[in-house]
N, C-alpha and C positions, 0 to 999 in steps of 0.2 A: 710539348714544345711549340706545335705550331699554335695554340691556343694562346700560348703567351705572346706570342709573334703579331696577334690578330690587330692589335692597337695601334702598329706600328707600320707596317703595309698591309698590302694585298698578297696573301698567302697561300700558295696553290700544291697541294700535294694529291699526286695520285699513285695508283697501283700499276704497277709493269704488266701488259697483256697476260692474262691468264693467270693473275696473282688476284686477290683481295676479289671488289667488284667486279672488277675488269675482264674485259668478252676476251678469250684467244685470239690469238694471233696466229701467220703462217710460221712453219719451218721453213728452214731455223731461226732459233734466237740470239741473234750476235747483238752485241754492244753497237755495233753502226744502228743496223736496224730499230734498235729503243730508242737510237740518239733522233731518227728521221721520225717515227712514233711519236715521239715527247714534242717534235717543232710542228707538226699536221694536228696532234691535241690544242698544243697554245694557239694556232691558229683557229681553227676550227671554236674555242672558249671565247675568244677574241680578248685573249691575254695580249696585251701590246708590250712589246718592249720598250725599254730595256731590261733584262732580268737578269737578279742575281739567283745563281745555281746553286744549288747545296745539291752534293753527291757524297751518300753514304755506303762503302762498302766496292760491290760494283757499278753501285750509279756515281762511283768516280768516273769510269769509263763509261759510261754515257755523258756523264757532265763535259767532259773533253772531247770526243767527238764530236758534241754539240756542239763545243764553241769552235773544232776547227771548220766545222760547215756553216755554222752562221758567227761568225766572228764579229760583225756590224752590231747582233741583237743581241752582246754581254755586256755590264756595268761590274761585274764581281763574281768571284768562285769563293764555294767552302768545301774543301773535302772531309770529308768524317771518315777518320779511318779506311781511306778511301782503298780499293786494291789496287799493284803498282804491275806495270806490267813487266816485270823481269821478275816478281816476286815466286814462281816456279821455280825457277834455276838457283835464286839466291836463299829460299827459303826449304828447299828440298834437303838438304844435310841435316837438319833439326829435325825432320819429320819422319819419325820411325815408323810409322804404320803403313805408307805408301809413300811414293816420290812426287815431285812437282803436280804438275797434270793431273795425273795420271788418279792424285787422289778426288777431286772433282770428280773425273769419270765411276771411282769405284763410290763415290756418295751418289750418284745419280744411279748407279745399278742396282745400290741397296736397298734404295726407295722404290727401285721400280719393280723387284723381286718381293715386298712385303703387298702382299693382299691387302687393296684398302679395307674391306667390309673386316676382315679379322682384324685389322688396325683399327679400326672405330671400337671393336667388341671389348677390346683388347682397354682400350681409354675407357670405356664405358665401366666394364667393369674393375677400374682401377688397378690395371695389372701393366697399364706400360703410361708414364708419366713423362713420359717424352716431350709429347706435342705442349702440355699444360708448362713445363719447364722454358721448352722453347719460346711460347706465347709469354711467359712471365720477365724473358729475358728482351722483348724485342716489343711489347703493349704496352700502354698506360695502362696501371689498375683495374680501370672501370673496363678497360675493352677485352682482356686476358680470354676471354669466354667467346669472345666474339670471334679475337684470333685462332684460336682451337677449332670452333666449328670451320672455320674455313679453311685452314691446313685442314681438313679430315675430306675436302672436297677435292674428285678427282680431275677437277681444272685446275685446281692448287696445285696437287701435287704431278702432272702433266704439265707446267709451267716450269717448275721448280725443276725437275730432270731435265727439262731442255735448255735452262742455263746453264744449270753445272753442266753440260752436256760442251755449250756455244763455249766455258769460259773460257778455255786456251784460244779460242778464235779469238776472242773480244783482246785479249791480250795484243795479238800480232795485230788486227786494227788499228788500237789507240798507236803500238809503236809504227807502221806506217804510216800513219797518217796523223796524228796529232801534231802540234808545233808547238814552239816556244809563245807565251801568252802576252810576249812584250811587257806593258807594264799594268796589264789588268789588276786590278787587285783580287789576291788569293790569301784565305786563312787554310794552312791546314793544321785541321783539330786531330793530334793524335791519340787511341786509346791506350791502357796500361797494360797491365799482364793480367787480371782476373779473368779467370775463365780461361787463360791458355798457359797456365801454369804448367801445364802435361809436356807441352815444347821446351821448357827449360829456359835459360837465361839467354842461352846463342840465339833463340830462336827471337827471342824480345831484342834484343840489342841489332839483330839483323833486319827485323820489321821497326824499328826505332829510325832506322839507317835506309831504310826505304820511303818512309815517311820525312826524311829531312832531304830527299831528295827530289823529293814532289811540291816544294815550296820554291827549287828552283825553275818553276814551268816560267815565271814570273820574274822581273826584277822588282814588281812589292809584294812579292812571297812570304808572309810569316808562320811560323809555327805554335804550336799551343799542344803541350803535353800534357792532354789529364791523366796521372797515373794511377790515381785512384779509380779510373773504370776499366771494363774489358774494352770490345770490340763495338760493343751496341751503346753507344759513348751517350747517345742523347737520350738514351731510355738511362743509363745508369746517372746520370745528371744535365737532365733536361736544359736547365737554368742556364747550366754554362753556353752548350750548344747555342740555346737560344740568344744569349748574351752578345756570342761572338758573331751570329748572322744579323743581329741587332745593329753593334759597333760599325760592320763592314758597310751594310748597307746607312746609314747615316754618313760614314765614313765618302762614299758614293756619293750622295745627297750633297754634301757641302762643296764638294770637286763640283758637282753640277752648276750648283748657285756661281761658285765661283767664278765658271768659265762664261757664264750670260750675266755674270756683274758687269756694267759699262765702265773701258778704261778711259779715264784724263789724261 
């Protein structure tokens, strides 16, 4: 996606501390915290704004944090299936295997309870297809191999428990302290039900209704349902994604010209 992006601006994506390349960071890991993280990187790159944010997932809630702390240095938001912060209370009735929270916490204890080294032996010899799954749900093609070996690294997966760990925090953050976006422009991209078929139909139509919720941050809030994908929207149709941060930001572009057009 960002390869297709590359023509069009300047395209900057990184890894959340202790994810991908990226060196660790302190405890804890809240949604404030990666939002202050993400504005000392762009600075530090000497990324000058104005920027448009895309947040996927929980880098919704960094993407909004960010903007209610530097509010001056936005042109545009896209969220990708972005998480909502009420989405605990309102999505816990669909969810049979544990409740709100409380199931982040028991995916951060399960990961932290498997032995890496048996976890690696385990991939190696082709007995647990987990991480290659995962990697295939979430990588371009060509990187699938690349994503694997680094989930199987124990700053990967010491990153990853410390989110699920912060996410009920990052939740109560964004709703303290996030605000109304005025008239910024926001797409939000939502994904479909593949891959969360196991939740059932309440469970889509309640994440459906969370996501039409989150285009009110805005009064030019739009929405965009691809139902043909799951959760990981720009990996299952890259094109779109790319299309829509394409639109926005040109979309951006022309309001600019506009307002330093000289008036008669």
């Amino acid at each position: 996606m960002q390869r297709a992006l590359a023509d069009d601006a300047v395209v900057c994506l990184y890894d959340r501390a202790g994810l991908g390349w990226s060196d660790p960071a302190p405890w804890p890991r809240t949604a404030s915290r990666m939002a202050d993280e993400l504005h000392e990187l762009l600075l530090a790159a000497d990324v000058r704004p104005p920027y448009v944010l895309v947040g996927h997932s929980m880098g919704g809630y960094v993407a909004r944090l960010f903007a209610a702390r530097q509010p001056d240095s936005l042109a545009g938001m896209v969220l990708v299936d972005s998480s909502h912060e009420d989405q605990f209370q309102r999505l816990a009735p669909f969810e049979q295997r544990t409740l709100g929270a409380d199931r982040s916490k028991l995916r951060a204890l399960q990961r932290q309870l498997r032995p890496l080294g048996i976890v690696r032996a385990s991939v190696d010899l082709g007995i647990n297809t987990e991480p290659h799954r995962d990697a295939l749900r979430e990588c371009p093609a060509d990187l699938v191999d690349v994503g694997v070996a680094l989930a199987l690294t124990s700053s990967h997966r010491r990153a990853v428990v410390q989110e699920l760990l912060g996410f009920e925090a990052g939740a109560a953050e964004v709703r303290a302290e996030t605000r109304h976006l005025d008239t910024l422009p926001l797409t939000v991209v939502t994904g479909g039900s593949t891959g969360r078929e196991q939740f059932g139909d309440g469970w889509n139509v309640a994440w459906q209704g969370l996501q039409n919720e989150l285009t009110r941050l805005s009064e030019r809030g739009t929405q965009l349902v691809a139902d043909h994908t799951g959760h990981h929207v720009q990996h299952d149709d890259p094109a779109l994604v790319a299309g829509t941060i394409r639109e926005l930001v040109e979309h951006v572009r022309r309001r600019s010209s506009q307002a330093r057009a000289p008036h008669s």
